[in-house]
N, C-alpha and C positions, 0 to 999 in steps of 0.2 A: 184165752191163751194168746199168747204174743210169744214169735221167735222168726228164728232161720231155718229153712228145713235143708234134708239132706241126708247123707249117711249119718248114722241109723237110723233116723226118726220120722223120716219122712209118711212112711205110712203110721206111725201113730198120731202125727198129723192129721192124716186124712181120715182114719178113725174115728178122732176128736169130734171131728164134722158131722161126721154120721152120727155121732151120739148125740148128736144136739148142744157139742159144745161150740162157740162159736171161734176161730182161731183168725187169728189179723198176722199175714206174712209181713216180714220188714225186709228192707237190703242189708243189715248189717245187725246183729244181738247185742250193740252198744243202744243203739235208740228202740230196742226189742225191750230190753233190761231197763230201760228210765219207761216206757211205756208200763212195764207191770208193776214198777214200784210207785208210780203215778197213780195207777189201777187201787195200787192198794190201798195209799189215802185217800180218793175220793168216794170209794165204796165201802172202805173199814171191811175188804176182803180181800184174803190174799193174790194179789196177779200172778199169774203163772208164768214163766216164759222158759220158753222151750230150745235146747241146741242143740247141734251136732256137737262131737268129741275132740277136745284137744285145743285149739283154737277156738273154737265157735264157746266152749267152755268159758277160754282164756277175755273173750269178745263181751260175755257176759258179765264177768266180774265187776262191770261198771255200774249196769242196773243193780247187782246183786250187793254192792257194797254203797251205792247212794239209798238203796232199803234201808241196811243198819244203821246208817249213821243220820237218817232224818226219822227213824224208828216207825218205819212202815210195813204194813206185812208183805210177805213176798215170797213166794218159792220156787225154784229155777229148776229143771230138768234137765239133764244131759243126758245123753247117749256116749257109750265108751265102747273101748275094743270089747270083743269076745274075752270069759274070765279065762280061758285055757292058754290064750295070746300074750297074756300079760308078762311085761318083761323082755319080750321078746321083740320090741319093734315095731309091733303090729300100727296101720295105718291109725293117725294122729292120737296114740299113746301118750294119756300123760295123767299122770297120780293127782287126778278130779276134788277129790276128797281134801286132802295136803292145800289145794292150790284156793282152795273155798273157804278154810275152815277159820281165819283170820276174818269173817263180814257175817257168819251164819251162825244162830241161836244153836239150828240141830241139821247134824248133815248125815247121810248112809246112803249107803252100796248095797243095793237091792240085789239078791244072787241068785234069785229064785222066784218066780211066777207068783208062787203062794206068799210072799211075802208083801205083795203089790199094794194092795185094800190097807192092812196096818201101817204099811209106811206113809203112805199117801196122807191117811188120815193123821197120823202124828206129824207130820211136817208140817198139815194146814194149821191143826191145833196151835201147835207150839210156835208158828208165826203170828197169831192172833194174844195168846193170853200173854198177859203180865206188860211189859213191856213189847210192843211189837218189833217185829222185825223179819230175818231173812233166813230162809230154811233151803235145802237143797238136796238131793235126790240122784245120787250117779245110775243109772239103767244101760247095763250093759249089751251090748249087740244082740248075744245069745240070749239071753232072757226076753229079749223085747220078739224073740219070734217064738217064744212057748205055747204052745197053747195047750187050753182045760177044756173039757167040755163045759157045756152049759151051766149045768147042774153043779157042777162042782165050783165055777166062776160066782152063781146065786152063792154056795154055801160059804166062800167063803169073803163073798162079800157083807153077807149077813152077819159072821162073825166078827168083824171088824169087833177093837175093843175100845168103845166109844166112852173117854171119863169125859165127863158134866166142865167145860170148861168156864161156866160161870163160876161155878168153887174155885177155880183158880186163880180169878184175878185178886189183886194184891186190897188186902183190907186196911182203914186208916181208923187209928184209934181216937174214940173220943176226947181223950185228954190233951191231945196234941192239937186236935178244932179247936180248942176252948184255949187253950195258949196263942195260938193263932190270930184268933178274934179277939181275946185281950189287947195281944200288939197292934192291932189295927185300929181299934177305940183308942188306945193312947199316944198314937201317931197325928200330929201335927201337921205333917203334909203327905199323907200317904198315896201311893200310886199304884195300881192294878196293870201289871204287864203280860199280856197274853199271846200265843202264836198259833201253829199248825197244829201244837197237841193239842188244845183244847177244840180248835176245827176238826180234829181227825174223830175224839170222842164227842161228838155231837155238844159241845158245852154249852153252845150261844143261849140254850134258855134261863139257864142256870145262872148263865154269868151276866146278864141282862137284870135280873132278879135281882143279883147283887150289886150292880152298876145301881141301879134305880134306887134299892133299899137305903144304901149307904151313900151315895152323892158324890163319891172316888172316883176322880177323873182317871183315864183307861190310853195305854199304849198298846196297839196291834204292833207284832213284829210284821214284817211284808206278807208274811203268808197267814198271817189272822184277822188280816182286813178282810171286812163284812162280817165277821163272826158279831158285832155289833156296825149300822155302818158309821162309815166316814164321817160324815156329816152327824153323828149324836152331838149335842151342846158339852160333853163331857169328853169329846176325845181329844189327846193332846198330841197327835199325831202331828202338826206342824209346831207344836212347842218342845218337841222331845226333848232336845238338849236342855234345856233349862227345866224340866219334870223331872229325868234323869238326876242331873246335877245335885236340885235341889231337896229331891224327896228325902222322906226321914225311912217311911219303912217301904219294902214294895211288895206287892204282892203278886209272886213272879210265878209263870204256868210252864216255862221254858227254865227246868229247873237248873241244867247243865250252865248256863249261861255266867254263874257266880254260884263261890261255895256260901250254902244258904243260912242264917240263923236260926230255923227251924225250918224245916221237911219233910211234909204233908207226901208222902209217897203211895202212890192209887192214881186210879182214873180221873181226869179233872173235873169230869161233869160229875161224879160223884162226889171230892173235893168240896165243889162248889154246893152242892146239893145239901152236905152236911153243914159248910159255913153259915149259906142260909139259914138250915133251921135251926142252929145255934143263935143267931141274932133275932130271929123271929117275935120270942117272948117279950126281947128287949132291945128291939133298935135304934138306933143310932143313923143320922145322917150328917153330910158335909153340905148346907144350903148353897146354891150357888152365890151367894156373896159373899161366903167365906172366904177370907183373905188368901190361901191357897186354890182355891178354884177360879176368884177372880184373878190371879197373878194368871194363870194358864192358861184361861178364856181367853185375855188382852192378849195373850204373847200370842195363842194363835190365828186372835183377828187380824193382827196387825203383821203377822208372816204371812198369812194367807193374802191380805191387800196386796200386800208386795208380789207376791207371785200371779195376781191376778194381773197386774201391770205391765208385767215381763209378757203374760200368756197373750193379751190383747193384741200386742202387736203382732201384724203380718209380715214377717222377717223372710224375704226371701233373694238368695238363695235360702234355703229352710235352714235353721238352727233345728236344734233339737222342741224347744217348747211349742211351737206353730204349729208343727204336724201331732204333736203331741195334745193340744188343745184341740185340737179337731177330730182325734182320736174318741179322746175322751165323751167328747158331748153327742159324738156318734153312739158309742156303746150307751151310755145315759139315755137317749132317744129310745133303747130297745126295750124298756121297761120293764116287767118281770115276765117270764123268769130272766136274771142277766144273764149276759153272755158269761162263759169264763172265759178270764183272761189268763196268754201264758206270756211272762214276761222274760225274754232275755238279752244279756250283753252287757256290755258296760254301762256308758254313758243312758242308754238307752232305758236299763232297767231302774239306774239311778233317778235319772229327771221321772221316768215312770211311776216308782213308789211316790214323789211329792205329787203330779199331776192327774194321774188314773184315780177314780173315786172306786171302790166295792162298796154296794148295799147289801149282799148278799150272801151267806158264808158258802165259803171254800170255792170259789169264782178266780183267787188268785194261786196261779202256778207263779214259780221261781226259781231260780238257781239252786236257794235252799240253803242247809245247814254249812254245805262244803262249798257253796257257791259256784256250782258245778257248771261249764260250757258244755251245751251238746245238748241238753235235756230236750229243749223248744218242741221240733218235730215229733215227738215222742212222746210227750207231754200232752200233747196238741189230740194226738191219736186216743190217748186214754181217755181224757179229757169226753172226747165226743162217743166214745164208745161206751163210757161207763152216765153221761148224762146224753141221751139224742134228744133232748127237747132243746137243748142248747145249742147259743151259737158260739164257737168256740174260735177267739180272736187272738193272734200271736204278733205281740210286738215284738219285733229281734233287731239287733245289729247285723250289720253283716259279713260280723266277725262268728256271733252264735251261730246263727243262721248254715253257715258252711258246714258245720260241723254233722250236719244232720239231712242238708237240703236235697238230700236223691230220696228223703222219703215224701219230698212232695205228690210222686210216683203211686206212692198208699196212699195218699188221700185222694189222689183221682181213684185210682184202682177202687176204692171200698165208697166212692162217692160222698167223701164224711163234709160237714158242714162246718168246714175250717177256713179262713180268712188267715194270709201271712203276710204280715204287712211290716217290709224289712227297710231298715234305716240304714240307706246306704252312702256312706261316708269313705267309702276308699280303704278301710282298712280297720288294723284294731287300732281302737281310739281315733281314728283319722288319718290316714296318707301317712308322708313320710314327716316326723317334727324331728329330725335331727338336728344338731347344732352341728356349725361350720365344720368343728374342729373331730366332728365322730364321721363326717365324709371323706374317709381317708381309706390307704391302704390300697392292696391289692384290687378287692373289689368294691372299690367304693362307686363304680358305673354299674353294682349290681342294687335293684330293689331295697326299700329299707324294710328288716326285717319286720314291719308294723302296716305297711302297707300292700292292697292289693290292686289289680285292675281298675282303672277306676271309670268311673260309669258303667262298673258291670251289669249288661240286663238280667239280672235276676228272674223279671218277671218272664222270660223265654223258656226259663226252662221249665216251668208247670204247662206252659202251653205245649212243649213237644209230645205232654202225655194227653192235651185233650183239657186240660182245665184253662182256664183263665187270669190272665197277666193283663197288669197295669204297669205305667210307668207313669208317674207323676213328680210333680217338681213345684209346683204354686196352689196356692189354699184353693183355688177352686175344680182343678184337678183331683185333688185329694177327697175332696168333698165328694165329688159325685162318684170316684170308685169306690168310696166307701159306701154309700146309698146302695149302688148297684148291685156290687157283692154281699154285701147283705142281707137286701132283697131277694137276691138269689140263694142264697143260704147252699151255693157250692163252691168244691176247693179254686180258691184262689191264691195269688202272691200279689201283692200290689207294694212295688218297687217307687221305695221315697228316696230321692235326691240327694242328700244332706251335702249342707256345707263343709270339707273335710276337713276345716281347724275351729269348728264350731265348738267339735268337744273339749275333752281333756282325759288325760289318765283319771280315771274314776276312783271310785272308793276311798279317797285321800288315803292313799296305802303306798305314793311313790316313796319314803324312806323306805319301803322294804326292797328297793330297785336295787 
């Protein structure tokens, strides 16, 4: 469990404990809520997270609605007034239900003690099957100090009415595999695009199977890197644009992403599991000299030279690539199992999808579907909570980074084996880039709204709790915090320099400006 505690819930908090469940406190049920929706995809179990009423509710709706929309499990808790109070004003009233029901598969308002075991278990269920997602649970004041005796807590927790949620997940018909595999045999340049759903449903053996069988060179969206890694001879991960462009048919696992020509609807590693054995009797492959596999091979040797060029140099004050290259071969050094990585910010997570390598599936955190700021620290926490053989390494801006950074506080507090290693550039994007003619007006002797302090110590504030801060600014600074902290395998910040017009507005998304 992950939350805020407080009125009402604090002692079911401490309850949790006792019971053996483990619960991770946060400062705020924004980086509470991306912590359990985080939880849910790297364990394929629903994270809990837990709030007070009203606010703390309102706090969560961020974890609870980046659940739905990257379709991960997730089910949220609140605590509300007394049911006799309602209406009335009572301390942070506010209709829970109404205010959730726009992000959540299934929500209810528990009224009654007895009622607790059935809902519980239908919320987890129904975040789990079919498509996943986010379920939610109001626990009113008065009920949450009910008490059963013993006996009657056994009876009706024995009753629970448990349906078989394997029956539930969505079946895919054979006729529509064998259509499937059809278009794929008669595709010319076909391409295999895979993401986080296929990570989330264990798919990588599956889809290895199929990689292999057939010779289809393979696109990871950012968060399906390592589900195959980086480096396979078939990935076209620096050739995108021209794979994209030129493909005839695709074979997309992110199915939301385009309305589809036909639509395998089910689990992916199922999907896949059935494609396989459809091809099995009678395979088909694309040899690597295939004129379609050798056009994307070349496009991504000769992208790749070219980024290896840019990486070699030691550019300092630091650009983005330098610290970024030293990043990388850092984490690469740590062999298996990898670290995961959580990546966020602009600039930072952009240059980071081309330069950061995964071997290893679901190693990579990200903004995600909605491209969401604020995840990083919360990410970071789930991340080592839900894998502790891991070291769990956070590249951020230090535009993300803010959004989240008083919970560098939990990772001393809980000791976790997190590294934050923030790209500090003065600002989003960089300082201040205005042109002449927007330094006008009133307050044009105020801040530009893209900029912050610059040379902020970042690294100060994990050491006022007792962790460890760096400041670094040149390759061999960077180098050895990185060695250190690692080594160590406890929380740190290690505060990089950047040049602050090194970036640029990211995501070539300025016409939407």
């Amino acid at each position: 469990m992950f939350g805020v505690v407080g009125i009402p819930v604090t002692s079911l908090a401490n309850r949790a404990l006792s019971a053996g469940i483990r619960f991770i406190s946060f400062h705020n049920e924004q980086s509470a809520g991306y912590a359990a929706s985080a939880y849910g995809y790297l364990t394929a179990r629903p994270g809990v997270l837990l709030t007070v009423s009203g606010p703390g509710c309102v706090h969560g709706l961020a974890g609870l609605s980046n659940a739905a929309v990257n379709t991960w499990p997730m089910l949220m808790i609140s605590g509300s007034c007394d049911q006799r109070d309602v209406g009335r004003g009572d301390f942070q009233e506010l209709d829970q239900i109404q205010a959730v029901k726009p992000y959540v598969k299934f929500a209810a308002k528990v009224t009654h003690i007895s009622q607790i075991p059935n809902l519980v278990f239908e919320a987890l269920s129904q975040s789990v099957i079919g498509r996943p997602g986010a379920c939610y649970l109001d626990v009113p004041s008065d009920v949450l100090h009910q008490k059963v005796s013993k006996f009657e807590a056994d009876r009706l927790l024995n009753g629970v009415e448990r349906v078989g949620i394997e029956g539930l997940r969505l079946g895919i018909g054979s006729a529509e595999v064998g259509k499937a595999v059809s278009m794929i045999r008669a595709a010319e340049r076909p391409l295999i695009v895979f993401g986080k759903g296929a990570a989330y449903a264990r798919a990588e053996d599956e889809l290895r199977r199929f990689v292999e069988r057939t010779g289809i060179p393979f696109l990871p969206t950012p968060m399906g890197k390592g589900l195959l890694p980086d480096t396979h001879e078939l990935a076209a991960t620096a050739a995108r644009s021209l794979a994209i462009g030129q493909c005839d048919v695709a074979v997309v696992e992110e199915i939301e992403l385009r309305k589809p020509h036909l639509g395998l609807v089910g689990d992916a590693r199922e999907a896949l599991r059935m494609i396989n054995e459809e091809i099995k009797d009678d395979p088909f492959c694309f040899v690597r000299s295939h004129p379609w596999v050798e056009v994307i091979s070349r496009k991504s040797k000769d992208n790749v030279a070219k980024l290896e060029v840019q990486l070699a140099k030691d550019v300092v004050p630091f650009n983005f690539f330098t610290p970024m290259r030293i990043i990388r071969d850092a984490i690469l050094a740590e062999g298996s199992p990898a670290p995961i990585l959580v990546s966020e910010g602009a600039n930072t997570m952009d240059v980071g999808r081309s330069v950061l390598i995964q071997t290893e599936p679901r190693t990579r955190l990200d903004a995600g579907t909605w491209g969401t700021m604020g995840v990083g620290l919360g990410y970071c926490i789930a991340a080592a909570v839900a894998s502790p053989d891991r070291l769990v390494v956070a590249v951020e801006g230090d535009s993300g980074f803010g959004f989240s950074a008083m919970e560098v506080e939990t990772l001393v507090r809980y000791q976790l084996p997190v590294i934050v290693i923030v790209f500090n550039n003065g600002g989003v994007y960089g300082g201040d880039r205005r042109s002449p003619e927007e330094i006008a007006g009133p307050y044009k002797d105020d801040p530009a709204p893209t900029s912050f302090v610059p040379g902020a110590a970042y690294h100060k504030l994990i050491e006022a709790f007792g962790g460890k801060g760096y400041l670094v600014g040149t390759p061999e600074e960077l180098k050895s915090a990185l060695k250190e902290s690692f080594s160590a395998r406890k929380p740190a910040v290690i505060n990089v320099i950047i040049d602050p017009y090194a970036g640029s507005e990211s995501g070539r998304l300025q016409h939407k400006n």
